[in-house]
N, C-alpha and C positions, 0 to 999 in steps of 0.2 A: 523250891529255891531256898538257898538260907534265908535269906529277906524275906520270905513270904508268912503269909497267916491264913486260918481257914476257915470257914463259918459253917458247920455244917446243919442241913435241912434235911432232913427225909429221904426222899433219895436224889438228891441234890447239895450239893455244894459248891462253895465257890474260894477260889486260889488266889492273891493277891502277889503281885510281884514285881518291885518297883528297881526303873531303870535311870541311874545319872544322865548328867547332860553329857559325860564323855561319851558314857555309851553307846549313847544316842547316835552320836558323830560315828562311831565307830560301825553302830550297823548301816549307817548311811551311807557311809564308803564302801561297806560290803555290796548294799542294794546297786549303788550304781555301778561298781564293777560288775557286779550278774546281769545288770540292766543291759549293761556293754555288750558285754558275751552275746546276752539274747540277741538283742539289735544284728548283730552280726549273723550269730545262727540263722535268723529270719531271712538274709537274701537267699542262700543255697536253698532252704525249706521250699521257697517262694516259686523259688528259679523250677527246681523238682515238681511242686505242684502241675505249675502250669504247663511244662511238660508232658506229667502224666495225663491230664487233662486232654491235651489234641492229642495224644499219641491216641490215646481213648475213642476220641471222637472219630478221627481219622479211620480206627480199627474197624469201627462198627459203622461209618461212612461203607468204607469196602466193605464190610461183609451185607446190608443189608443191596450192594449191588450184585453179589454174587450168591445168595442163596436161592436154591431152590427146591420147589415142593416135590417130597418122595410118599407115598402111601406107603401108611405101616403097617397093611394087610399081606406084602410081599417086597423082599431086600430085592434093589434094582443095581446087579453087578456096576452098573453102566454110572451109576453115584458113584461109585467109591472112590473116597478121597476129596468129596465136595461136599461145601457147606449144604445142609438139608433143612427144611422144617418139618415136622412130624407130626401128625396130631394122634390119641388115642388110648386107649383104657389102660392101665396099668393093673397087671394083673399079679398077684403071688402066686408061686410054686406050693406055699406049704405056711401054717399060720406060726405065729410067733407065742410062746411060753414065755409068761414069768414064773420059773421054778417057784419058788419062795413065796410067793400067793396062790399059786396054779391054777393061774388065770391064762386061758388061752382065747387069740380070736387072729380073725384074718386082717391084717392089717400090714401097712407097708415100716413102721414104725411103732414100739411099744415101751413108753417109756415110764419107769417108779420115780415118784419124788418122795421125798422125805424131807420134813420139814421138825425143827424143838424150837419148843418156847423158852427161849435165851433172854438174859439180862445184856442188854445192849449200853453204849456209853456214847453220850452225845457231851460235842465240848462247843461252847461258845465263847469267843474271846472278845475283850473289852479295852480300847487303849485310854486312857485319861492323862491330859498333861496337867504338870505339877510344877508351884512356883521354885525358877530358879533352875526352868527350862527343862526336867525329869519328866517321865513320864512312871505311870503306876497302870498296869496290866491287870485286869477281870478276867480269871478263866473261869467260869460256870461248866462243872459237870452235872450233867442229866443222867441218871437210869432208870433205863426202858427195857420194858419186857416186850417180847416181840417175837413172831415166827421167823424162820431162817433157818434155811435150805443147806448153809454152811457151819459147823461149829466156829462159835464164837470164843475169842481164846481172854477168857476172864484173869487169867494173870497180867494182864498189858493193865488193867484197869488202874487209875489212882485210887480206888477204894477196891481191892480187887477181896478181901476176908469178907465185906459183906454183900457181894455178890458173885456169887461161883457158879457159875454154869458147868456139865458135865461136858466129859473128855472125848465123848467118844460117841455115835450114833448107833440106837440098838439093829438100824440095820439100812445097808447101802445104797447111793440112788443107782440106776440103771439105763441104760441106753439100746434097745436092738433095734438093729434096723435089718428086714429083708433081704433073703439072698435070694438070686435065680428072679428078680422081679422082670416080667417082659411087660412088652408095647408092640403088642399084635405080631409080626415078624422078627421085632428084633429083642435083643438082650439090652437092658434098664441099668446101667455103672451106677452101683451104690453110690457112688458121690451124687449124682444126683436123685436119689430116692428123697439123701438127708437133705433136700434144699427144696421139695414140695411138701405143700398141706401144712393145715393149722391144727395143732394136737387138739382132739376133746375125749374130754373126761372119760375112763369106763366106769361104772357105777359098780363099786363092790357089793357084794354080797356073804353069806356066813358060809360059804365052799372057802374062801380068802381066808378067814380067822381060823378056819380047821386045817387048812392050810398050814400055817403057823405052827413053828416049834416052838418048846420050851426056852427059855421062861415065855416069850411074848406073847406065845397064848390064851395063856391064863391073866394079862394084863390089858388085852387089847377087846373093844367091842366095835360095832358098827355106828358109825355116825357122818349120817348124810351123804352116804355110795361111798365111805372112803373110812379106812382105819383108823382109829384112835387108843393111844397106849396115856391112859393118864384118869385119873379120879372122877375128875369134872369136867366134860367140853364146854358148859357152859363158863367156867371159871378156874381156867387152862393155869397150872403151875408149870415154874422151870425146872424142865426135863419130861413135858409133855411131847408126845411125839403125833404127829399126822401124817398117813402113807396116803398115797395116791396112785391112780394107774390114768397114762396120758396113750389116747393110740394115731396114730395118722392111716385112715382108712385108704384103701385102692381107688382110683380117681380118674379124671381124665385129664391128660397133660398136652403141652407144645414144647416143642423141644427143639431147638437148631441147634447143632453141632455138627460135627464134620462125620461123615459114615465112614468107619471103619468095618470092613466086614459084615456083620450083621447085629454091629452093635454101635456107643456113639463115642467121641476123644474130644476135645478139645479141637477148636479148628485156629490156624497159626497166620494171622494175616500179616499181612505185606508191611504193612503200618509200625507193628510193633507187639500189640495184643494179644491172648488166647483168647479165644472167643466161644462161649458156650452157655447160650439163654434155656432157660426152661421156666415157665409159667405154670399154672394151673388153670385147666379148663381150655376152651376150642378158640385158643389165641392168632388170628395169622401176623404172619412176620413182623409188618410194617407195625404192627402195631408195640411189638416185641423190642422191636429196635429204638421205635421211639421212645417205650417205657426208659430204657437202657441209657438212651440219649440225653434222656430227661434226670436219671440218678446219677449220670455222670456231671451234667452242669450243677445240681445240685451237691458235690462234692469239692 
């Protein structure tokens, strides 16, 4: 601000920025015209919510009366086109590769993170009123050093020369999920592969680092099952890098959706919905539905 002064601390500092009593008015007037606006926005919002709410309800009302239970040891022609439940192993065709570690295993999901220690910028802001009806603004900038998964873009910064974080990650995160996954009789829609199981770790080992090309090779060692590109893990600088490998293993699932063929779609009720549950583990219905019922009133 031209008005402003700065006090600087270490890796802190703080902005000062003082506002008349016209201004004041002026953003007053702003506030309660956006206040307006909102207010208004809020009925349509309101109206829609609660809408989608019983449209919800109602969906999964109906379908927990019309599903039922098909064995996924053999596809039963006599389903098809009706909501099913399904319980049973999810199995791969074939395991999953990350190139770039050559790391392989059987798994329904295989995912890299990648993670640099960035200089981060936290702002806290301060109003104080001032005689003669003015007010004078506290912006406190904090930086923080921090892992993150994202490049952090050090030019936005108010002090952005003495904290630069790099442009660029020496290498990209990843996502595979399984093709060809079945469930005893039928074929497994990757949309729902990505919607079961909670990732755990795989524990790197020095096949992973040999792995590794040039340069990262020569820069990267093993620490704690998981890559490390940087001097010191104990006292991590910015433009440290930490890789990781995430897998979601083969599991046993419940699934209601509607049979198509010998595989599952989205089932289209009466109500309004698509409807398509899948849990982890030997779920039956009612309980499925309830869950569902229960995330919907919570929404």
């Amino acid at each position: 601000s031209p008005r402003g002064r700065e006090c600087t601390m270490a890796d802190k500092f703080e902005q000062f920025t003082s506002e008349s009593w016209l201004e004041r008015i002026q953003d007053s007037i702003k506030g309660v015209l956006v206040g307006g606006l909102l207010f208004l926005v809020s009925f349509p919002v309101l109206w829609w919510n609660e809408g989608r709410a019983v449209r919800t309800a109602l969906s999964l009302e109906e379908g927990a009366g019309a599903v039922v239970a098909a064995s996924a040891d053999k596809v039963d022609p006599a389903l098809d086109g009706k909501l099913v439940h399904v319980t049973g192993a999810l199995v791969t065709q074939g395991p999953l590769t990350d190139d770039a570690l050559g790391v392989t295993v059987n798994a329904l999901r295989l995912n890299r993170t990648v993670e640099m220690y960035q200089w981060n910028e936290e702002v806290e802001e301060k109003k104080d009123k001032k005689l003669g009806g003015g007010t004078e603004t506290k912006k406190t900038y904090t930086y923080v050093k921090e892992w993150d998964s994202e490049l952090v873009d050090s030019t936005e910064f108010q002090k952005p020369k003495e904290h630069v974080n790099p442009k660029s990650m020496p290498l990209l995160e990843q996502e595979l999920t399984a093709k060809d996954v079945t469930l005893g009789a039928f074929s497994f829609p990757e949309r729902l592969v990505e919607r079961v199981g909670t990732p755990t770790e795989v524990k790197l080992d020095s096949g992973a680092l040999e792995k590794l090309g040039p340069p990262l090779k020569g820069k990267a060692r093993l620490e704690q099952g998981c890559i490390y590109l940087g001097a010191n893990p104990e006292k991590p600088e910015v433009g440290d890098v930490r890789i990781r490998l995430y897998q979601v293993a083969p599991m046993t699932v419940s699934v209601v959706s509607r049979q198509r063929g010998n595989t599952f779609e989205p089932y289209q009720a009466k109500a309004g919905d698509a409807l398509e549950l899948v849990r982890e583990g030997d779920v039956p219905a009612a309980a499925m539905f309830q869950s569902a019922q229960a995330g919907n009133s919570m929404m």
